[in-house]
N, C-alpha and C positions, 0 to 999 in steps of 0.2 A: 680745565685741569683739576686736579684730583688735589684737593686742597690736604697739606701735609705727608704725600707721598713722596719718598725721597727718591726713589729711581726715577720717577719722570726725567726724562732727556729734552730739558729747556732747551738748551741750545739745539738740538736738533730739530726741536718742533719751531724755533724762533726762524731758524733755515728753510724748512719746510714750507711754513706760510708766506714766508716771504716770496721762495720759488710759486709757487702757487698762485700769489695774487698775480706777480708777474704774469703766468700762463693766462689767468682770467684775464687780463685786460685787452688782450688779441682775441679771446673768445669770445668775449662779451658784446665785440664789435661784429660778430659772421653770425651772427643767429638771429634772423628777424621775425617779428613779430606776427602770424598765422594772417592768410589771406583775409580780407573783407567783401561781402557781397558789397556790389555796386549798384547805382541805378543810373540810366541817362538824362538827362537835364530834361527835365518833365514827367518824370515817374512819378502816379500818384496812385495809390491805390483807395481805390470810390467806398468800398465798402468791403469790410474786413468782420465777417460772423464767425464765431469760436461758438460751439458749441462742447461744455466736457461732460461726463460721465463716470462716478467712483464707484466700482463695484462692492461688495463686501469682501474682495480681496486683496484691494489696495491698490486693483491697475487701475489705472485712468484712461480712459479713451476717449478722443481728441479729435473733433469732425473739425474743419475750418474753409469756408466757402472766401472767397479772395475774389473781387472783381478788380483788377488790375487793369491800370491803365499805363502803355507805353508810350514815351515822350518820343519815341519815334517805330518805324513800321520796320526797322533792321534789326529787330532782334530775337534770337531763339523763344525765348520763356522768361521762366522766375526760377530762383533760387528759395531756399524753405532752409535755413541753417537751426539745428537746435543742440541744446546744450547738453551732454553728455559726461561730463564730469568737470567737477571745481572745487577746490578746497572748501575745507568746512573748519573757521577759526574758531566755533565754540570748540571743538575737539582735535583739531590737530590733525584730521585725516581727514579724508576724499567723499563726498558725497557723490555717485554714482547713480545717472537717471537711466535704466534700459529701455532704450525705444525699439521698439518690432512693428510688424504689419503695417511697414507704411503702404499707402496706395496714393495714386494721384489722378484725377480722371479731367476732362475739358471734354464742353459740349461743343467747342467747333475749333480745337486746336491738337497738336500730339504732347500727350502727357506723358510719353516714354519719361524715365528718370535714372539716370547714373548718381553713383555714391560719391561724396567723396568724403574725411576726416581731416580735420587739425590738430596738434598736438599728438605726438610721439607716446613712446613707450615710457620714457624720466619725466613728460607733462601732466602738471598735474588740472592742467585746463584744456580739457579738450570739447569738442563740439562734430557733428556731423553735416553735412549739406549734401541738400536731394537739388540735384541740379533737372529740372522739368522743363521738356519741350524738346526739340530732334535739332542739334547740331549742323545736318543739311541742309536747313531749311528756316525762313523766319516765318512770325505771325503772323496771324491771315489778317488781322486788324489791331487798331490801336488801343482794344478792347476787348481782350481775353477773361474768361470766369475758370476759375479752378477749384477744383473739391480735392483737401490733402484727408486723410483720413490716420494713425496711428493712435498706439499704444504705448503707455508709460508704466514704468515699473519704476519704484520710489520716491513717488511724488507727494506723499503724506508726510504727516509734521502729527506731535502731538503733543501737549503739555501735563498731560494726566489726567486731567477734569476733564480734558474736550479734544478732538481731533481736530484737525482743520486741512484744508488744501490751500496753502499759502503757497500762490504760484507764478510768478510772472509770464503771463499769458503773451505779450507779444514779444518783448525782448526788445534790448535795445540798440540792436541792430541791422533795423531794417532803414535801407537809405532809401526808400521812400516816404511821404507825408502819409498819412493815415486816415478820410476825411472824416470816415464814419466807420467808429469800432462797437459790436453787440457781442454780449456774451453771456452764456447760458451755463449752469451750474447746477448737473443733479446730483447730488448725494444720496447715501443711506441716512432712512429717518426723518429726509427733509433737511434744507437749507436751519439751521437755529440763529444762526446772527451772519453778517454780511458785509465788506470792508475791500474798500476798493481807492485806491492810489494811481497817478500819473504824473508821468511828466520825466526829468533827467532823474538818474539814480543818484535815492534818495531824498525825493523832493515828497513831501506828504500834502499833495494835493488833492483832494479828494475828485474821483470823475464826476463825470458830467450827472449819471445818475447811478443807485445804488438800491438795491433791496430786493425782498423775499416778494415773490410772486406764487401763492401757493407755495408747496415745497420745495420750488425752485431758486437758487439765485440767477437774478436778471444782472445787467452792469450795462453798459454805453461810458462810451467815452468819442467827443466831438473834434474833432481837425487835432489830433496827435501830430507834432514834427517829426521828420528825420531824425534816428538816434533816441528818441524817446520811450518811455515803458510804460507798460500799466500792467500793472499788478494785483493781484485776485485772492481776496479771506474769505473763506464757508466753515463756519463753524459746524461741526457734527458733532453726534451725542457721541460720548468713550462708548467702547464695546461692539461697536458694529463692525468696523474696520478690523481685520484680524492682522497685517501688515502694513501698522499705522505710524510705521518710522523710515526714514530716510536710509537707504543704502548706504553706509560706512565701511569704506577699506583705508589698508594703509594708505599714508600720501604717496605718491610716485616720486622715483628718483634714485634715493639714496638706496632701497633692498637690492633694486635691478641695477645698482651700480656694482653692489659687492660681489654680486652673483655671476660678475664679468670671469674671464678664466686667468687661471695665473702665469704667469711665466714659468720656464724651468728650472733652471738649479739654480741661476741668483734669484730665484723666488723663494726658495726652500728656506732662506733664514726668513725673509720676510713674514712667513705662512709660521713656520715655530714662533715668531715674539706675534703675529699675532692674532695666533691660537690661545698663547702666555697670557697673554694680556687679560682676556676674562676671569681665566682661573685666579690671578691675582688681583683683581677687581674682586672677584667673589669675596676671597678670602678677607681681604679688609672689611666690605660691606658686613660680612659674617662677625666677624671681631668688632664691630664698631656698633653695631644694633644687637648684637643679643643680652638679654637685660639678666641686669643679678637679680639676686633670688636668695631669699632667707629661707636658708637650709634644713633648718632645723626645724620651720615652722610649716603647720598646714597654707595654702594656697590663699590669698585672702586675710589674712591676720598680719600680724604689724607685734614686734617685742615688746615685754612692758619695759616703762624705766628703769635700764639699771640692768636689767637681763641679758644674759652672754648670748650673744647670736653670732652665727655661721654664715656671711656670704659667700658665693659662689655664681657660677652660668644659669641661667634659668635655663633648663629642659622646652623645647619648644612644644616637644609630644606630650606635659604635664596634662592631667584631665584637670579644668577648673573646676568646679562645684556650683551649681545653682545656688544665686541670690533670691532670695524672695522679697527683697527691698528696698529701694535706690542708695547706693554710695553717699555718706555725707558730703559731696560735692556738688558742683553747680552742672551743669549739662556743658558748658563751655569749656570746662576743666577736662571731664571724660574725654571727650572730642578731641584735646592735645593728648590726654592719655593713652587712647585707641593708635590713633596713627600719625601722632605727630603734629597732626594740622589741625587750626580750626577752622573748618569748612564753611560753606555757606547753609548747610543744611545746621548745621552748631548754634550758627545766628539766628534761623527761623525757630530750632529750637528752646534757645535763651529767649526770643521774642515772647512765646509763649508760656512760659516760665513765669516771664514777669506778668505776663496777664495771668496766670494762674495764683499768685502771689500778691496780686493787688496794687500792684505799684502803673499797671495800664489799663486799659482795655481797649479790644481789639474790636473794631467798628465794620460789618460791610457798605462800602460804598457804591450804593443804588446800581449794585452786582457788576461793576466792574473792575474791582479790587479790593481793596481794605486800607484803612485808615487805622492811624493807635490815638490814642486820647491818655492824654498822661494824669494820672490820677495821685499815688501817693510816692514819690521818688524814694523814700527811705524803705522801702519795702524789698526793695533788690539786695539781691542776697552776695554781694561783695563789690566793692573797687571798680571790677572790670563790668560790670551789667551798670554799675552807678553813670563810669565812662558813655557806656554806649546810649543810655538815655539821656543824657547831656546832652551828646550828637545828634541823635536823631530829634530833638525838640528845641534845640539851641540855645538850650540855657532858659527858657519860658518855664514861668510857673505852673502849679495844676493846673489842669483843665485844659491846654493847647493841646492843638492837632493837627494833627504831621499825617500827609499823605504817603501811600507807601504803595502806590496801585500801577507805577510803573518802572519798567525796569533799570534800574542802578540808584533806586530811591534812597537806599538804605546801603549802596555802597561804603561811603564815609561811615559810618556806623561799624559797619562791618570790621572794616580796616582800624578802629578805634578796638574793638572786640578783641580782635587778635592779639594786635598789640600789648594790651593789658592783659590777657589771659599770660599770655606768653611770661611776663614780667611775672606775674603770681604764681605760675608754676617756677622758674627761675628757684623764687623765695623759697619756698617748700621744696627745693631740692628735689624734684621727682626724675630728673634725668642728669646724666653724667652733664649732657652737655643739651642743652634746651636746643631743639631741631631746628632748624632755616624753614622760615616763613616763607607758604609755596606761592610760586609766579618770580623768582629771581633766577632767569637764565642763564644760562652759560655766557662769559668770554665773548666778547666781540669777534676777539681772534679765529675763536673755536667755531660760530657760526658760518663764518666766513667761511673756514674749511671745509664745513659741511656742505656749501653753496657750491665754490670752486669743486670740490671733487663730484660732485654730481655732474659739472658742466664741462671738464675733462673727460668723462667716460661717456657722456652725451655725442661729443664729438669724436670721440675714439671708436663709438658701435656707428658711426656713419662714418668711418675712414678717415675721418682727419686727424686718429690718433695717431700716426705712422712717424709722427715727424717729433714728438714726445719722446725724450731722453728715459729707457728703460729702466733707469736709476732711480728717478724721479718717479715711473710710474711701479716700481715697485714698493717705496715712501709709500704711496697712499694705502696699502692694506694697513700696515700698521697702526697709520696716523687715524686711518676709518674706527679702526678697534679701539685708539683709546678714545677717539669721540665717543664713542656711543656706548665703551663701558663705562668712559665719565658721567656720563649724562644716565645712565643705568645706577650706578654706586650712588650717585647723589639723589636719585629720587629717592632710592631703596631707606638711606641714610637720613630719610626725612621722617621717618618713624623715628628716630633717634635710639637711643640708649638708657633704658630707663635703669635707674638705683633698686635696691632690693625694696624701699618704702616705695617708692611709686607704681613697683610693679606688683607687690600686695594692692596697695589702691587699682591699680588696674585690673586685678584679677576676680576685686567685687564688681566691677563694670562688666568684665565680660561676665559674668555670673548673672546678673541682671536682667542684661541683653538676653542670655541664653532661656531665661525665665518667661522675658517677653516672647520672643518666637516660638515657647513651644507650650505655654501652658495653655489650658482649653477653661472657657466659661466656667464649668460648674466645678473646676479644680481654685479659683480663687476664693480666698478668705479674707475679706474684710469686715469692720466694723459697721453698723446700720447706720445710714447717714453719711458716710463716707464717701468724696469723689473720686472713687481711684480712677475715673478715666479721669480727669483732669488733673490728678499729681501724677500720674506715670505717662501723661500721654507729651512731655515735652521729650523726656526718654525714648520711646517709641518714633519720636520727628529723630533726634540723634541717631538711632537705631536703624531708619528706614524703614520701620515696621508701623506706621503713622494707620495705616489701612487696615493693615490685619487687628490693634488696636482697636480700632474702630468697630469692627466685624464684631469683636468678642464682646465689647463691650453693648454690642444693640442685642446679642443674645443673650445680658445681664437685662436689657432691658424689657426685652418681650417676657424674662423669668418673673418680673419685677423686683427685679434684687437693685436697681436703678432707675430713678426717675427719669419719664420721657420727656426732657428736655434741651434745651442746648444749653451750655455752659453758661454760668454764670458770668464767667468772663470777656463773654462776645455778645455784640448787638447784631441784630440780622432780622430780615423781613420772615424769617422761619421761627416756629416758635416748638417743634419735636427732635429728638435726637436723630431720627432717623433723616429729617432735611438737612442737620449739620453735615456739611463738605469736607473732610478733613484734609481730603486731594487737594482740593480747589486753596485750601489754605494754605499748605505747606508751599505748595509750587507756584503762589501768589508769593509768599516770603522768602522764597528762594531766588525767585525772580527780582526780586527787590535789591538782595542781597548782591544780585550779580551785574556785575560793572557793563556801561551800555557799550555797545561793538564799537569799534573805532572806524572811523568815516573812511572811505577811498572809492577812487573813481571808478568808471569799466573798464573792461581788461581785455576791449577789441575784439570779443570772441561772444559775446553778447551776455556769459551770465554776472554775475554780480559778487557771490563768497560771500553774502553778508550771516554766512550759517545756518546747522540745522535746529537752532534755539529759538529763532525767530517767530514771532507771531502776530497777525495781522491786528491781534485783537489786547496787544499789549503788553506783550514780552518781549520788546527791544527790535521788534517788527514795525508796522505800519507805514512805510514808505514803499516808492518806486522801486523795486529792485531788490525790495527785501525776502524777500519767497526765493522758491525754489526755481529751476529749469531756468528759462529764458532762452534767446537766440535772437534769430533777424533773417533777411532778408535780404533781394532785390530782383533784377532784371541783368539777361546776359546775353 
């Protein structure tokens, strides 16, 4: 609900959901959970070869030699299920795997194959199964070999410093044992590091065996159970891979709900309030986030004491002016300034701040992460950096060290960071009303509704809506609109509303930014001796401009207008500018910064959802079931 909006009609949405859960609880009962391949009591498969293949354009092709053994001589073939779409929790939408050119081949059986799918048009879990072998007929022995062959479209993962194929190769749904599993692994570039897990989803066991053989990775894994996974990390260099990210669309459900047709003329009010409903969502969102503006004054400047100033709307189309300086603020300040939030990228950038400052430094650890080493604590440049170094070192004096090399390290920190930022903008008055700290959702109520009306129209486009009071299903346009202009207006509203002083302070930030992205090497001027890559580069983490930074300033260094070396403020097995990672650092701290996925089990369809953020090699990855694809198997 649309916090301080007087029209809202409570009573009628209080009606509404109530109608509503009622409807779910008959629905919730007729909809069962997508078929399971089975096996017969003695299925065992002898030996299971995966052989993959990553092009340099991101498909995968996937040979898999299967000797199968049937626990009795009555049956068709095998089944081959694999996972074609699952939500993705780091983002909130659908991860999308395209499989094409399947084949199936058998040296002494029929490898004909029919299609089949789970999961609907509103499912946002769906999977395929190649059912193989002739329906008229059973196997000639108890001991059939089969060759599957296909192609995968968005199987890659990438963190910025490195690509990887983080994939769950057998999936956890195959209802046979597994006695003996090989797996082969070419990449572009060669195999660079290699990470391999078994066992129930999420269990980080390592297989049987693991590593680079020549450019290859090798893997084995020995007597796998029923239900069990193993899961597959190849590191690749960045830059080979041209389609190095996972397919993302919206989630399914709720777009192909609204896109159902309307009624006729008791629709017509329905369709006007809610058509209404945006445009008056607009309108407050408009009114609630556009910031004052000192009218009187150039863009960027601030009244002196005591001088008559002119508020008014800030112009959104105003041209800001290049800064050539950073704001006298902290990196964390800007970050609520820009858009309301302090982000995760705000924290890596305040991380480094402090190490540019002297109050840390920043450690690699023997290159699988990074460590801080707390040096001098009064050197943080306010309150809220003071907080988050407390956090992150617990209250130890100089000299402790705090690992930060995996992910949700520096969580608490983070959430420390915010908090306090948030409070010091408060003081300083830089917004009418200091923005809602993001990750607080909507309403129970409200989710609810969004559930229930997907699972309504779910059974309404398969005929079981007929028996749905027309009354009721014309409530749900409206109630759709205002969910989702609620949930539109308050993200929007999370930039907040800034005062005419905070939007001068913000209009030297974006002036800054604007300076970073567009100046060229031989157009900066500074002083001889000077680090501006390490005073402007925590700006540049906040900015996202961390790389291009980077770029300009090794073209300061081949000029020699800068020393080739790495920062004073990091340790590292490198000792030139050009080996400093700036990628590798930021999306190490980023990584830190971000809270680890929350546990759950399979979802009977054999992929997992554990996200496309995941990584084998230590971004909230390295388990059973943490990659991509998946699926299963058996006998039919």
């Amino acid at each position: 609900m649309i916090v301080g909006i007087g029209w809202t009609p409570r009573k009628l949405s209080r009606w509404a959901l109530a109608l509503l859960f009622a409807l779910a609880a008959g629905l919730m009962f007729t909809i069962g959970a997508p078929p399971r391949a089975h096996a017969d009591a003695g299925d065992v498969i002898n030996s299971f070869k995966i052989h993959y293949k990553v092009e340099s354009s991101g498909v995968l092709h996937v040979t898999e030699n299967i000797d199968y053994h049937f626990g009795s001589s009555d049956r068709h073939g095998i089944e081959r299920t694999l996972v074609t779409r699952e939500p993705d929790p780091d983002t909130g939408k659908d991860i999308v795997y395209e499989i094409s050119n399947f084949t199936a081949s058998s040296p002494t059986d029929s490898a004909d194959f029919s299609t089949s799918t789970t999961g609907g048009a509103f499912s946002r879990n769906r999977s395929v199964t190649y059912q193989i072998g002739d329906p008229n007929s059973y196997v000639s022995s108890q001991d059939v070999s089969y060759k599957l062959t296909y192609d995968v479209k968005g199987a890659m993962r990438t963190s910025g410093s490195y690509d990887e194929l983080y994939w769950d190769a057998t999936g956890n749904d195959w209802s046979a044992d597994i006695k003996n599993l090989q797996i082969t692994a070419e990449v572009p570039g060669g195999a660079q590091d290699v990470a391999c897990y078994a066992g129930p989803v999420q269990s980080n066991t390592a297989c049987t065996s693991s590593k680079k053989d020549g450019q290859q990775a090798v893997f084995s894994q020995d007597d796998l159970p029923a239900g069990q996974n193993v899961t597959i990390g190849v590191k690749i260099k960045p830059g080979l891979i041209t389609n190095n990210t996972p397919i993302l669309v919206h989630r399914a459900g709720l777009v192909s709900a609204l896109s159902s047709p309307a009624v006729f003329i008791p629709g017509i009010i329905g369709l006007i309030i809610t058509a209404g409903i945006p445009f008056v969502g607009r309108k407050i969102a408009k009114d609630r986030t556009t910031d004052l503006r000192y009218l009187n004054l150039a863009p960027g400047t601030v009244p002196l004491p005591g001088a008559p100033v002119e508020v008014g709307k800030s112009d959104p189309r105003m041209e800001i002016p290049v800064q050539f300086t950073p704001p006298p603020i902290t990196v964390a300040e800007a970050g609520i300034l820009v858009d309301g939030q302090v982000d995760i990228r705000d924290t890596a950038a305040t991380l480094v701040s402090l190490a540019v400052n002297g109050a840390i430094k920043i450690e690699d650890a023997d290159g699988t992460g990074y460590q801080v080493r707390l040096l001098d604590p009064s050197r943080a440049s306010g309150p809220h950096e003071t907080a988050m170094l407390t956090k992150i070192f617990e209250g130890r004096p100089a000299g402790a060290v705090t690992d930060l090399s995996s992910r949700g390290s520096m969580t608490d920190a983070h959430r420390t960071l915010v908090s306090q930022t948030r409070s010091l903008v408060q003081q300083k008055q830089w917004f009418t009303k200091v923005p809602r700290a993001a990750g607080r959702a909507l309403g129970g109520g409200w989710i609810g509704a969004v559930v229930i009306f997907g699972w309504i129209f779910l059974h309404s486009a398969a005929g079981a809506g007929s028996s749905f009071s027309p009354v009721l299903l014309l409530l749900l346009f409206p109630i759709a609109s205002l969910i989702i202009t609620t949930a539109i207006v308050r993200r929007t509203m999370r930039r907040g509303q800034r005062t005419a002083q905070g939007r001068a302070v913000c209009d030297h930030v974006d002036g800054f930014k604007q300076y970073l992205a567009t100046a060229e090497a031989e157009q900066l001027r500074f002083e001889e001796g000077q680090d501006i890559f390490s005073r402007y580069l925590p700006w540049a983490i906040a900015f996202d401009l961390a790389d291009r930074w980077q770029k300009i300033c090794q073209q300061l260094v081949d000029m020699g207008r800068l020393p080739d070396q790495t920062p004073y403020w990091y340790a590292g097995p490198y000792s030139t500018f050009n080996a400093f990672n700036i990628g590798f650092l930021t999306g190490s701290l980023t990584t830190a910064a971000t809270p680890a996925p929350s546990s759950s089990g399979g979802s009977g369809f054999g992929g997992t959802g554990f996200g496309s953020g995941g990584s084998a090699f230590g971004g909230g990855g390295g388990f059973s079931g943490g990659g991509g694809g998946g699926g299963g198997g058996g006998s039919w």
